[in-house]
MIVO-934056 format. One record per atom (N, C-alpha, C): chain; x, y, z; residue number from 1; atom name. Coordinates in nm, 3 decimals. Example, Ala and Ser with C-alpha at 12.3 -4.5 7.8 and 13.67 -1.06 7.14 Angstrom:
! residues 2
unit	x	y	z	pos	site
A	1.319	-0.569	0.780	1	N
A	1.230	-0.450	0.780	1	CA
A	1.320	-0.330	0.780	1	C
A	1.285	-0.225	0.708	2	N
A	1.367	-0.106	0.714	2	CA
A	1.290	0.003	0.787	2	C
END
This chain:
! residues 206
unit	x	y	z	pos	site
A	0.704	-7.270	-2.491	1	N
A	0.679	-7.166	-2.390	1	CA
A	0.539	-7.110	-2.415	1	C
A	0.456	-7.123	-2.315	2	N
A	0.308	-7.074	-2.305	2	CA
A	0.314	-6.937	-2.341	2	C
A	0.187	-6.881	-2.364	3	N
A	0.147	-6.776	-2.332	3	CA
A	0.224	-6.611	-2.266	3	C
A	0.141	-6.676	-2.112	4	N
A	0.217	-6.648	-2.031	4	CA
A	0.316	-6.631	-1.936	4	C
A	0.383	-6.748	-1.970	5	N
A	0.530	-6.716	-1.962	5	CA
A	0.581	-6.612	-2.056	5	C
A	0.582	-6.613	-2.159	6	N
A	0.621	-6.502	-2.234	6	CA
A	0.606	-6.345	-2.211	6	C
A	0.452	-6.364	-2.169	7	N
A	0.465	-6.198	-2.124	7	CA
A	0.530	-6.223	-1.979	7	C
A	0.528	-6.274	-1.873	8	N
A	0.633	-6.227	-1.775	8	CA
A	0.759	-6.230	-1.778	8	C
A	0.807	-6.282	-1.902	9	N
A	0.962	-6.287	-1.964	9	CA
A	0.964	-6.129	-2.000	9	C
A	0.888	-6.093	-2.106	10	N
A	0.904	-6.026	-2.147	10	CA
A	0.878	-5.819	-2.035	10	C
A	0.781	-5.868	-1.908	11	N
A	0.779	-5.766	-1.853	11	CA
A	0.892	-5.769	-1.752	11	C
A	0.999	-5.885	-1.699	12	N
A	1.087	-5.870	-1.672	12	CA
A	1.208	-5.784	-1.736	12	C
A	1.246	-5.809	-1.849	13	N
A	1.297	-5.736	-1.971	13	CA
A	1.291	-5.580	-1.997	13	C
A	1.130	-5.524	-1.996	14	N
A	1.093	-5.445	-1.989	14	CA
A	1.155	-5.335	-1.827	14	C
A	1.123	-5.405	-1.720	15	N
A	1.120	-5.375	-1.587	15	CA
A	1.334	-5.310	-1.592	15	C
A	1.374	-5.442	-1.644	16	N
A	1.527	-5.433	-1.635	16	CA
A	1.552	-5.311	-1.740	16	C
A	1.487	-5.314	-1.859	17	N
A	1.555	-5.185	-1.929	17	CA
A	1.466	-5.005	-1.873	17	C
A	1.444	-5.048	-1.773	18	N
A	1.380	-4.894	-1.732	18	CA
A	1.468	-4.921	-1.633	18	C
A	1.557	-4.997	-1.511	19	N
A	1.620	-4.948	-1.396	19	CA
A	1.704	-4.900	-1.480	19	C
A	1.810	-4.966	-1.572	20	N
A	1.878	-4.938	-1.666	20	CA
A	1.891	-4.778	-1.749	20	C
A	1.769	-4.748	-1.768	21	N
A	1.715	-4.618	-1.781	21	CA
A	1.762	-4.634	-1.911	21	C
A	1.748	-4.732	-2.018	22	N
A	1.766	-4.726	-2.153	22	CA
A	1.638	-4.679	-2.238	22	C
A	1.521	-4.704	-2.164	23	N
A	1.409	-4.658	-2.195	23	CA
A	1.315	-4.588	-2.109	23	C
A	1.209	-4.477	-2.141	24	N
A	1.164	-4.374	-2.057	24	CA
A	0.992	-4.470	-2.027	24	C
A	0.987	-4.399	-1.920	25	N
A	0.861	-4.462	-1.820	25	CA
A	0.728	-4.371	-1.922	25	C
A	0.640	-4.418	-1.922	26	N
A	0.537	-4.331	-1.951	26	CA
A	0.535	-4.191	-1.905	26	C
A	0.475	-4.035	-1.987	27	N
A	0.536	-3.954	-1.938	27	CA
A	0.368	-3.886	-1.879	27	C
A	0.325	-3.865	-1.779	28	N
A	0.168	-3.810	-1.771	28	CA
A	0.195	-3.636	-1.743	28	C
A	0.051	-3.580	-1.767	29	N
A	0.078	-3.466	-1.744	29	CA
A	0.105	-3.427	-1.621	29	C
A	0.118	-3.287	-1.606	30	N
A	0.161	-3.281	-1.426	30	CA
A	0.017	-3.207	-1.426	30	C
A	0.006	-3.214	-1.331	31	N
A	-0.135	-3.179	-1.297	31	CA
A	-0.089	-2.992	-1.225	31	C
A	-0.217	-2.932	-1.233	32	N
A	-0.197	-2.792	-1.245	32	CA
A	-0.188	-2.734	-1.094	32	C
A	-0.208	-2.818	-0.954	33	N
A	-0.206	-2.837	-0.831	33	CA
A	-0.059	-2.879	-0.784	33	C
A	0.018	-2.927	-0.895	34	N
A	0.159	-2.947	-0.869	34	CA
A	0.277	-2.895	-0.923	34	C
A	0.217	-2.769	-1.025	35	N
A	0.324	-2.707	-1.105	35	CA
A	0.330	-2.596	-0.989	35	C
A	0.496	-2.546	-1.048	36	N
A	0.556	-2.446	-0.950	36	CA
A	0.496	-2.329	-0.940	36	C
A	0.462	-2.272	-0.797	37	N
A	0.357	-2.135	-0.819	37	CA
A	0.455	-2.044	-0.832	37	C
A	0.401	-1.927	-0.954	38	N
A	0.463	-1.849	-1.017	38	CA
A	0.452	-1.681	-0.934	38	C
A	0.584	-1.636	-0.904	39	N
A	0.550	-1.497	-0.843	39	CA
A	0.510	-1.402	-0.895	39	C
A	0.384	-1.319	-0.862	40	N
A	0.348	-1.216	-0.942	40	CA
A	0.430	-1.149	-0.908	40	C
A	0.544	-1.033	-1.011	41	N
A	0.615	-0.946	-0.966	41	CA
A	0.514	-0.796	-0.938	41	C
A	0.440	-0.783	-1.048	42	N
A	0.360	-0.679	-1.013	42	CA
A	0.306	-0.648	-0.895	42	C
A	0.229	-0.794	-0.893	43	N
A	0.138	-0.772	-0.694	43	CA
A	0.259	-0.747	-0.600	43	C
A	0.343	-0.803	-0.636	44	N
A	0.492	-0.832	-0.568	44	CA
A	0.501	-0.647	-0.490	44	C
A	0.536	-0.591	-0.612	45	N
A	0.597	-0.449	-0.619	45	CA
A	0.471	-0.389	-0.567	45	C
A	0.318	-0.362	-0.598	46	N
A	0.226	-0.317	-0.546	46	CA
A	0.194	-0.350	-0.410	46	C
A	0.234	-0.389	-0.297	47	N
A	0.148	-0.470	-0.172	47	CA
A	0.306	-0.377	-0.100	47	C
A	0.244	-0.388	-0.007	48	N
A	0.306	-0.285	0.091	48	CA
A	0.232	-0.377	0.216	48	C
A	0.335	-0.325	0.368	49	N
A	0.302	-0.369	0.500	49	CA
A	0.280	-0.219	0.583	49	C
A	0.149	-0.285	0.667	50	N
A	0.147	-0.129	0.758	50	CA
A	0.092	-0.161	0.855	50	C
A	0.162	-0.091	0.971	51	N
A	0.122	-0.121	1.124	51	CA
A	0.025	-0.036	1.154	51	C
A	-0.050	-0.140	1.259	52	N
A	-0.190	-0.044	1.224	52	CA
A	-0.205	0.042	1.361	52	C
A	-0.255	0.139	1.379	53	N
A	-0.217	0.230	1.490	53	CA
A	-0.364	0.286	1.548	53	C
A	-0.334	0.335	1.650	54	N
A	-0.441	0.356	1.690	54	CA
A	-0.566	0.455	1.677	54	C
A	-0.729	0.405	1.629	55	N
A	-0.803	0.498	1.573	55	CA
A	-0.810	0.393	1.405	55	C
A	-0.726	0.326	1.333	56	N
A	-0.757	0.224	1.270	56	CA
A	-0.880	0.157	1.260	56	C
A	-0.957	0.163	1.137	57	N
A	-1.007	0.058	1.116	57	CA
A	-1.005	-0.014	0.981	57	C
A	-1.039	-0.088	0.916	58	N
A	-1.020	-0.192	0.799	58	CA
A	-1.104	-0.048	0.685	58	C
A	-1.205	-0.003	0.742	59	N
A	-1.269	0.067	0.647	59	CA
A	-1.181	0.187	0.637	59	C
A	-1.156	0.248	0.719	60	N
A	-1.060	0.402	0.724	60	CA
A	-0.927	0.382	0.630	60	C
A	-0.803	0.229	0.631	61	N
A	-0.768	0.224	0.564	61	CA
A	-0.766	0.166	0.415	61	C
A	-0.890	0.085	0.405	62	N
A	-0.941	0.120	0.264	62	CA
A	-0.937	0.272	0.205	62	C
A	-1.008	0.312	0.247	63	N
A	-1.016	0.471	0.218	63	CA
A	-0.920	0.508	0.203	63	C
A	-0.812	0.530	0.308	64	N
A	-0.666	0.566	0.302	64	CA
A	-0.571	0.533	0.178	64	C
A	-0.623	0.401	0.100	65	N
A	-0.484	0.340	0.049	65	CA
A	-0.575	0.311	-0.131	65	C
A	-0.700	0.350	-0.096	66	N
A	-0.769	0.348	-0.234	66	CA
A	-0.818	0.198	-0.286	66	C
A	-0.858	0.125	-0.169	67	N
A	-0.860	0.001	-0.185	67	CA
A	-1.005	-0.022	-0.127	67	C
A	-0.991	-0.194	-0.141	68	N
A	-1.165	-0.211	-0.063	68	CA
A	-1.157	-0.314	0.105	68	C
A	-1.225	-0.312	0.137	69	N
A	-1.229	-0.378	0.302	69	CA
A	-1.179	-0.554	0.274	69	C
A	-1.265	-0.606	0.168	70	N
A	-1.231	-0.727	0.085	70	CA
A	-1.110	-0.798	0.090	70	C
A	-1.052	-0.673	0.008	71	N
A	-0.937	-0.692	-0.061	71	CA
A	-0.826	-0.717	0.089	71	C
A	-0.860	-0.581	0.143	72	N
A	-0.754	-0.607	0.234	72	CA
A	-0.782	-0.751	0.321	72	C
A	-0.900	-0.772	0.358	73	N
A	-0.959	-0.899	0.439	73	CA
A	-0.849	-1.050	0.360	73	C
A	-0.886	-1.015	0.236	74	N
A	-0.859	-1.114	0.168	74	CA
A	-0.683	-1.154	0.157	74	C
A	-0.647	-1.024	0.155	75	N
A	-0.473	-1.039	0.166	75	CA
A	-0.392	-1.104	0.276	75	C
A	-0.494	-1.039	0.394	76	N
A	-0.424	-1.116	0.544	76	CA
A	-0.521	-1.212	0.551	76	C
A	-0.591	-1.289	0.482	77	N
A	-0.663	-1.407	0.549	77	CA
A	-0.773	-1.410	0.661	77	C
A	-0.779	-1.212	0.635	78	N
A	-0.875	-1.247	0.800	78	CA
A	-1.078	-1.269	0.802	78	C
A	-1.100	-1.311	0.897	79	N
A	-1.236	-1.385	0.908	79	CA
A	-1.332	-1.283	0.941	79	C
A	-1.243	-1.216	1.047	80	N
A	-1.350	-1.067	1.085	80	CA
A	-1.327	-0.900	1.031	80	C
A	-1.340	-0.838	1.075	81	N
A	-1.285	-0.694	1.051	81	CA
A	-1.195	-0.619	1.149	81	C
A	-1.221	-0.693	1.276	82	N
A	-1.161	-0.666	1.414	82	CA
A	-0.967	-0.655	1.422	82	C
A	-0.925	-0.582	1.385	83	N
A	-0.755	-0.539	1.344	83	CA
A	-0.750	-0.487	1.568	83	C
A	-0.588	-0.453	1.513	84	N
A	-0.536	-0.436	1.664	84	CA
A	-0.419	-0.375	1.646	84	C
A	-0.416	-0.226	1.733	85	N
A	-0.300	-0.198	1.720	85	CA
A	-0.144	-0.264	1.730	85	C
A	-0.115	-0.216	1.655	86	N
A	0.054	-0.303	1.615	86	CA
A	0.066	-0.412	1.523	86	C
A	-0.074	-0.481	1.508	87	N
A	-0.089	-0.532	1.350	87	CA
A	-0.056	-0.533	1.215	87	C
A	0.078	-0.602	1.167	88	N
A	0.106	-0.556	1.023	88	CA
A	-0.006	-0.611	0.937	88	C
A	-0.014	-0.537	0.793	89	N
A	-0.129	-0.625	0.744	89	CA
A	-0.074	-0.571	0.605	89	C
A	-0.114	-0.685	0.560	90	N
A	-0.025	-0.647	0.359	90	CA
A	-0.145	-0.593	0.346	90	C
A	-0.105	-0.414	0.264	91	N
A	-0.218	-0.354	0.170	91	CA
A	-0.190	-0.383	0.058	91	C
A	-0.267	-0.481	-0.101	92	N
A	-0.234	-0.485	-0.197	92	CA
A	-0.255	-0.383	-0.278	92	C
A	-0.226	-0.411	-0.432	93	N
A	-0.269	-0.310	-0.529	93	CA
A	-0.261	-0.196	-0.506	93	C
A	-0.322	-0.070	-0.563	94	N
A	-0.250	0.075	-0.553	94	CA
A	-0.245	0.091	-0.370	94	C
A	-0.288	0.004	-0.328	95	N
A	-0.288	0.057	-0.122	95	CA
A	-0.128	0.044	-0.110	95	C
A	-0.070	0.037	-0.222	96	N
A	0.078	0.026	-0.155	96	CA
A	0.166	0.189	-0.201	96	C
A	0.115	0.260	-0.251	97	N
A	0.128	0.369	-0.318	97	CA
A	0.023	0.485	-0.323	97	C
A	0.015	0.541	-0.191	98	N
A	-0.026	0.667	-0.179	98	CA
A	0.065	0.728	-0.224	98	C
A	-0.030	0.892	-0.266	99	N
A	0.006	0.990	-0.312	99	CA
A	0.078	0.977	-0.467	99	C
A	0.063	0.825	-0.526	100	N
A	0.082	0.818	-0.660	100	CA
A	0.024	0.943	-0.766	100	C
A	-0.126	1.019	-0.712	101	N
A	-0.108	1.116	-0.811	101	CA
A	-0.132	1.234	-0.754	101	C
A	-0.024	1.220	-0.671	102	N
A	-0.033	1.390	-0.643	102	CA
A	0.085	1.494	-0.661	102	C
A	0.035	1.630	-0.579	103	N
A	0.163	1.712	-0.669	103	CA
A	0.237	1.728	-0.591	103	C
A	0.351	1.716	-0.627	104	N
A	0.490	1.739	-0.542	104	CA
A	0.480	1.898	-0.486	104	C
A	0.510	1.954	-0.362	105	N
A	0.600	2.039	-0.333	105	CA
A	0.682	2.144	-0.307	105	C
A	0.697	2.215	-0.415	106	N
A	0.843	2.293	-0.429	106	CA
A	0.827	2.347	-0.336	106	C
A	0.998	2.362	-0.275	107	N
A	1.038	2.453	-0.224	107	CA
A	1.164	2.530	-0.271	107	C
A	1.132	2.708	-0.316	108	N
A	1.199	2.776	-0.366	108	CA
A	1.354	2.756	-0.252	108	C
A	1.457	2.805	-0.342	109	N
A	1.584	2.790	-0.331	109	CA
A	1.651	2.905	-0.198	109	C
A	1.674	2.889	-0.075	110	N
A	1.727	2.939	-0.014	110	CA
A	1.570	2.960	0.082	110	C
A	1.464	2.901	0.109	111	N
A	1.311	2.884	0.166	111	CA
A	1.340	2.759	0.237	111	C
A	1.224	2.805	0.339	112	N
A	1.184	2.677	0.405	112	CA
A	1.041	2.631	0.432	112	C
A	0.965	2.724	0.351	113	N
A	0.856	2.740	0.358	113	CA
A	0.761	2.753	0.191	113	C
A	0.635	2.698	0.149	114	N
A	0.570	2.692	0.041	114	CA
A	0.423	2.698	0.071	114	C
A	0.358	2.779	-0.047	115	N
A	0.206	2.770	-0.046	115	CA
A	0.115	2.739	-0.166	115	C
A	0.019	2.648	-0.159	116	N
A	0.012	2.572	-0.251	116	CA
A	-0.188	2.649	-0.280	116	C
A	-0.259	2.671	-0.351	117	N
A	-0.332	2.688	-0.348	117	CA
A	-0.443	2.591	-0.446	117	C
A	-0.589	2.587	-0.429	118	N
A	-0.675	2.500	-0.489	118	CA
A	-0.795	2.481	-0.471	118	C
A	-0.852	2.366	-0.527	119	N
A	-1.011	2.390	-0.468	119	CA
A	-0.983	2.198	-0.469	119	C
A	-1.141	2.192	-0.375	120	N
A	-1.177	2.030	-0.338	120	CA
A	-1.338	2.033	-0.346	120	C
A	-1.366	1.903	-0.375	121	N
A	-1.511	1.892	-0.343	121	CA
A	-1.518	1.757	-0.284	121	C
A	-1.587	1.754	-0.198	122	N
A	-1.642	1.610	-0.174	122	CA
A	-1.682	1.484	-0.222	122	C
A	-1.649	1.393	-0.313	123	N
A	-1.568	1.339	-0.167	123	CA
A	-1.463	1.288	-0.233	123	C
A	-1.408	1.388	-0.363	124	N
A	-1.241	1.363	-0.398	124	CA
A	-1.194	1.488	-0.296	124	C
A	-1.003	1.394	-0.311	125	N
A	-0.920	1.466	-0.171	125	CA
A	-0.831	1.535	-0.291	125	C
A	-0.749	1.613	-0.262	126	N
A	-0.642	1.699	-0.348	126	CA
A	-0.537	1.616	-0.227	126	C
A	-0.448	1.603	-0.307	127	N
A	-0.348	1.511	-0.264	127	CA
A	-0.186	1.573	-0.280	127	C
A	-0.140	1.596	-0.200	128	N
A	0.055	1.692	-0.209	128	CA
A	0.134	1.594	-0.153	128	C
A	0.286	1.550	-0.133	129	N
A	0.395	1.535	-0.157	129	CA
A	0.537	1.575	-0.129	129	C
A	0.586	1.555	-0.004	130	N
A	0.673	1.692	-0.009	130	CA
A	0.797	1.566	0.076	130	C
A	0.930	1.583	0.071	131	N
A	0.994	1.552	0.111	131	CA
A	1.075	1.579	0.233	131	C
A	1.077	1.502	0.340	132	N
A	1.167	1.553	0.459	132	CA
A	1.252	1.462	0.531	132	C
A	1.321	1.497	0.625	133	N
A	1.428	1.442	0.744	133	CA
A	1.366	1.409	0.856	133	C
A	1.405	1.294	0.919	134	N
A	1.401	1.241	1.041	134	CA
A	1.453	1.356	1.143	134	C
A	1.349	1.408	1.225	135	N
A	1.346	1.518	1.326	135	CA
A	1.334	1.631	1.233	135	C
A	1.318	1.652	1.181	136	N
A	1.281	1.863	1.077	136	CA
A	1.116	1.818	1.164	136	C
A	1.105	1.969	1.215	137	N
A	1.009	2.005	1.243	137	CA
A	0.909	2.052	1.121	137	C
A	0.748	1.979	1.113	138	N
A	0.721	2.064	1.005	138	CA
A	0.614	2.146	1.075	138	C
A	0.572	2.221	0.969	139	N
A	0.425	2.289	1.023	139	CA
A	0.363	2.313	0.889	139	C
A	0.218	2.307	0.968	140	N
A	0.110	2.257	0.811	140	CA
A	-0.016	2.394	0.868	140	C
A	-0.052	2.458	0.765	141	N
A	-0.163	2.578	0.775	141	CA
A	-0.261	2.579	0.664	141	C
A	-0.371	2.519	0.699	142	N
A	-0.466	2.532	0.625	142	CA
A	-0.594	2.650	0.644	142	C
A	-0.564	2.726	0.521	143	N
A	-0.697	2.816	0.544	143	CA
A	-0.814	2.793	0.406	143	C
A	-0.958	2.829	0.464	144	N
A	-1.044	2.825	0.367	144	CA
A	-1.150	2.926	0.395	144	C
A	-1.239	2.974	0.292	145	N
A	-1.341	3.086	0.334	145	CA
A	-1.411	3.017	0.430	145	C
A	-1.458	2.960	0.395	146	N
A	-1.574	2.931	0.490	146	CA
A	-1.505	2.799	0.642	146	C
A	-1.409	2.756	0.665	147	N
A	-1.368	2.678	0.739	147	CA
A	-1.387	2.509	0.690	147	C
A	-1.443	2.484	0.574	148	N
A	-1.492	2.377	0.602	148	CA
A	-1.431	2.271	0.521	148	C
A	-1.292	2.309	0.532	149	N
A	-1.169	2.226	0.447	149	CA
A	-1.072	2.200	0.537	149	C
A	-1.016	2.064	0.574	150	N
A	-0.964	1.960	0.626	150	CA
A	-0.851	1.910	0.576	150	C
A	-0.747	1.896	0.648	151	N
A	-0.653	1.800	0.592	151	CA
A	-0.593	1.649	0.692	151	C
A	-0.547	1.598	0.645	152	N
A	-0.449	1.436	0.685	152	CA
A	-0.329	1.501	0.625	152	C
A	-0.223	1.403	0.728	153	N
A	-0.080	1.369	0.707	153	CA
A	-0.053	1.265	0.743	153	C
A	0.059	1.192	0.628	154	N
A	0.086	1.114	0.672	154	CA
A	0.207	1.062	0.641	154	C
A	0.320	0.923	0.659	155	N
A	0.414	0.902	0.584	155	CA
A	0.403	0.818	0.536	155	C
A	0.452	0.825	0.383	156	N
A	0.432	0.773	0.317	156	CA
A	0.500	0.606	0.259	156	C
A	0.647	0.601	0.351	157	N
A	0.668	0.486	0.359	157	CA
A	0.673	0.368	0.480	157	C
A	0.627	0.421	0.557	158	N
A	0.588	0.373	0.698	158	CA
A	0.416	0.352	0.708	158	C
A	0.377	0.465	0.636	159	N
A	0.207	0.443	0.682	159	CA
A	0.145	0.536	0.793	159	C
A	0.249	0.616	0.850	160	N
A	0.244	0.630	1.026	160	CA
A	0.171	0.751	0.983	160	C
A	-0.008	0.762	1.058	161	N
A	-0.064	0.874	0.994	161	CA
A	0.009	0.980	1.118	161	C
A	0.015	1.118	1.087	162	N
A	0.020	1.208	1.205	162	CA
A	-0.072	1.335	1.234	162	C
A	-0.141	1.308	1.159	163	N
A	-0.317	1.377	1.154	163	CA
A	-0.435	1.342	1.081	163	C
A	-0.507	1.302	1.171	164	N
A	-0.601	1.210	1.084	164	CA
A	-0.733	1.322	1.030	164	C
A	-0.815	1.299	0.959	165	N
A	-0.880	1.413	0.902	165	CA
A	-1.016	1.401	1.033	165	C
A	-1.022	1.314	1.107	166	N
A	-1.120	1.334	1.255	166	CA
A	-1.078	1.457	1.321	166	C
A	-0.960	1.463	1.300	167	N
A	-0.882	1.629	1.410	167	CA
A	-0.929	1.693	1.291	167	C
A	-0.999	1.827	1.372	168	N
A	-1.064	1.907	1.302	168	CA
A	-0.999	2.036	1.293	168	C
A	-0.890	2.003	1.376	169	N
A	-0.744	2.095	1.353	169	CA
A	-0.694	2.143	1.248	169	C
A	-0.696	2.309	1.183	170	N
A	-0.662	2.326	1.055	170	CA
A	-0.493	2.356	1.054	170	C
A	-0.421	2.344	1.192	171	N
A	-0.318	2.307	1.172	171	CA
A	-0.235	2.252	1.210	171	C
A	-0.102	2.210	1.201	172	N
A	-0.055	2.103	1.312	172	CA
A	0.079	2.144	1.265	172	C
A	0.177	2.105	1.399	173	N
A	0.344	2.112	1.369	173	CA
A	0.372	1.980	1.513	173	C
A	0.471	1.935	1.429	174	N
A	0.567	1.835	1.531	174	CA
A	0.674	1.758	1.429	174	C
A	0.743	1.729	1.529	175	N
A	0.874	1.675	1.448	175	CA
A	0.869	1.520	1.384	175	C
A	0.941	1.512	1.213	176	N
A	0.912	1.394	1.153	176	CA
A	0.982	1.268	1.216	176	C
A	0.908	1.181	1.213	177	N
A	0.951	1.095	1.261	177	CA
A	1.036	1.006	1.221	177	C
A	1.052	1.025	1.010	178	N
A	1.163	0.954	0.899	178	CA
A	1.214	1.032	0.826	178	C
A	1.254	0.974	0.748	179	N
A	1.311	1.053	0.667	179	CA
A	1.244	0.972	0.517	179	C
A	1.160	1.026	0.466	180	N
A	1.094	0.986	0.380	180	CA
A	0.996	1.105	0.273	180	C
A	0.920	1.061	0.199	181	N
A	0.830	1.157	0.155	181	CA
A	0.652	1.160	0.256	181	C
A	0.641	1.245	0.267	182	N
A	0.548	1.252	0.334	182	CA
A	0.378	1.355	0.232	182	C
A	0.274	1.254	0.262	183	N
A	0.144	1.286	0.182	183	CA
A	0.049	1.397	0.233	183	C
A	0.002	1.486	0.183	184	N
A	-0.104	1.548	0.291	184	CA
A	-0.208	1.543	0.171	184	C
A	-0.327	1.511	0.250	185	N
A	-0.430	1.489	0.199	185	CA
A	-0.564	1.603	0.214	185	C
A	-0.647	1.686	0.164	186	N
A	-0.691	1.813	0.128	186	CA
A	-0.847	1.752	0.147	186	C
A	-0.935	1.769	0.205	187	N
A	-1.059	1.733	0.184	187	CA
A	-1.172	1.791	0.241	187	C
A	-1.259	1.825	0.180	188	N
A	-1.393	1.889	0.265	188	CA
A	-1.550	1.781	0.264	188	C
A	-1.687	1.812	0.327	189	N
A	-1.744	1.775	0.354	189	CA
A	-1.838	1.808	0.251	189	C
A	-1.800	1.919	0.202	190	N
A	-1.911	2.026	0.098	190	CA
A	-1.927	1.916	-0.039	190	C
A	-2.036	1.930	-0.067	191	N
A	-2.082	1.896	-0.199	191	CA
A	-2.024	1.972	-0.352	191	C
A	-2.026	2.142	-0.298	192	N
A	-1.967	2.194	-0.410	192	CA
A	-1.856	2.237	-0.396	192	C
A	-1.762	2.275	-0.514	193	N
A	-1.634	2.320	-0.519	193	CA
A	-1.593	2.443	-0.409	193	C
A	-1.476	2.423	-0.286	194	N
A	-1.434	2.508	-0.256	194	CA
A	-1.272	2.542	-0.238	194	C
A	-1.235	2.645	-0.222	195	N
A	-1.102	2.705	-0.257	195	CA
A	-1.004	2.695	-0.107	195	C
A	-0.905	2.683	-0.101	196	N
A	-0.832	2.685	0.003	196	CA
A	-0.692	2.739	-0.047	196	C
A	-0.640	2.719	0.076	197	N
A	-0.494	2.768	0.099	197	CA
A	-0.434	2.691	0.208	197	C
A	-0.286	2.606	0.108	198	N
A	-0.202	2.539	0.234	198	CA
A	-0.059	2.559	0.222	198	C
A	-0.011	2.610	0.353	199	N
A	0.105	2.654	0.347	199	CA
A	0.175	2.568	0.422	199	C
A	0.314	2.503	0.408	200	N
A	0.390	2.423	0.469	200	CA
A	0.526	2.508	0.494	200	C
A	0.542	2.465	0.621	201	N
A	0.718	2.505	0.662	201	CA
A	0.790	2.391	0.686	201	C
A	0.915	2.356	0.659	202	N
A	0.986	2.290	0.752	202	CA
A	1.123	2.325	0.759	202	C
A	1.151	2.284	0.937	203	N
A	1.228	2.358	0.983	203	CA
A	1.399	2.271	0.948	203	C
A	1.457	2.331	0.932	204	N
A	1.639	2.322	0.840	204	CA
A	1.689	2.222	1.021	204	C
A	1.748	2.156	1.020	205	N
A	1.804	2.057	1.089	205	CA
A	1.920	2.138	1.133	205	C
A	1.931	2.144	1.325	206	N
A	2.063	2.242	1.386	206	CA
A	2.189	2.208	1.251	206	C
END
């Protein structure tokens, strides 16, 4: 027996003990384009969805959510900056968690009403927290010496702003729209430190 006869004897042999599966095939690496993609739980838990409403833009909710225009571009895949009302759009990283550091609140026991006092400078916001019901009417009163302190509202698990800091309105009342925690955001134009006063009501459900 030649040569080669032998090796095709022998890769027959070979061929039969791998259908057989008595012996293992060469093992290669898997390449890093074919291993299973792994879920970040963190980004997971950080990224939030928000419909975008009208008066929106990519930069306003950067601002809003403590994030960058990028980032958000980069999350929904988009090419331009051009958003549209009713647009969901994943906010990642802390944009999924407003009012993470702000102060809750209180409302004394048998009240429906609280006043919170402080100072702001430009262009950090003082940031509050307060919890309510789907339909409680609230009402929001901001006073300052000189006028030139501003607030936002908004909710905080919906996104749904209900005063944007463009209304130059130092106060506002209308009925909530969830039942969730809701953010108000404190901000002036001034360079140096000034003092305010914000008082919240909300109204007890018939």
């Amino acid at each position: 027996m030649n040569l080669l006869s032998r090796l095709r004897r022998l890769l027959r042999i070979v061929n039969l003990l791998l259908i057989l599966g008595l012996v293992g095939g060469p093992v290669w690496p898997q390449p890093a384009w074919a291993a299973p993609l792994k879920q970040d739980s963190a980004a997971a838990v950080a990224s939030t969805t928000y419909t975008v409403q009208r008066g929106d833009t990519l930069y306003s909710l950067a601002r809003r959510f403590n994030t960058t225009v990028q980032t958000i571009m980069s999350a929904n895949k988009l090419t331009g900056t051009t958003i549209y009302i009713g647009q969901r759009l994943v906010i990642p990283g802390s944009a999924s968690n407003p009012g993470g550091t702000a102060q809750r609140i209180q409302f004394a026991a048998g009240t429906t009403a609280a006043t919170v006092q402080g100072n702001v400078q430009s262009p950090t916001r003082v940031e509050y927290l307060l919890a309510a019901q789907a339909k409680q009417t609230m009402h929001v009163n901001l006073t300052s010496p000189n006028g030139k302190v501003n607030f936002a509202l908004q909710g905080v698990q919906d996104g749904q702003p209900l005063k944007r800091l463009e209304n130059s309105d130092t106060t506002w009342s209308g009925a909530l729209p969830a039942t969730q925690d809701y953010l108000l955001q404190v901000a002036t134009t001034l360079t140096t430190t000034t003092s305010f006063s914000l008082t919240v009501k909300i109204e007890p459900l018939p």
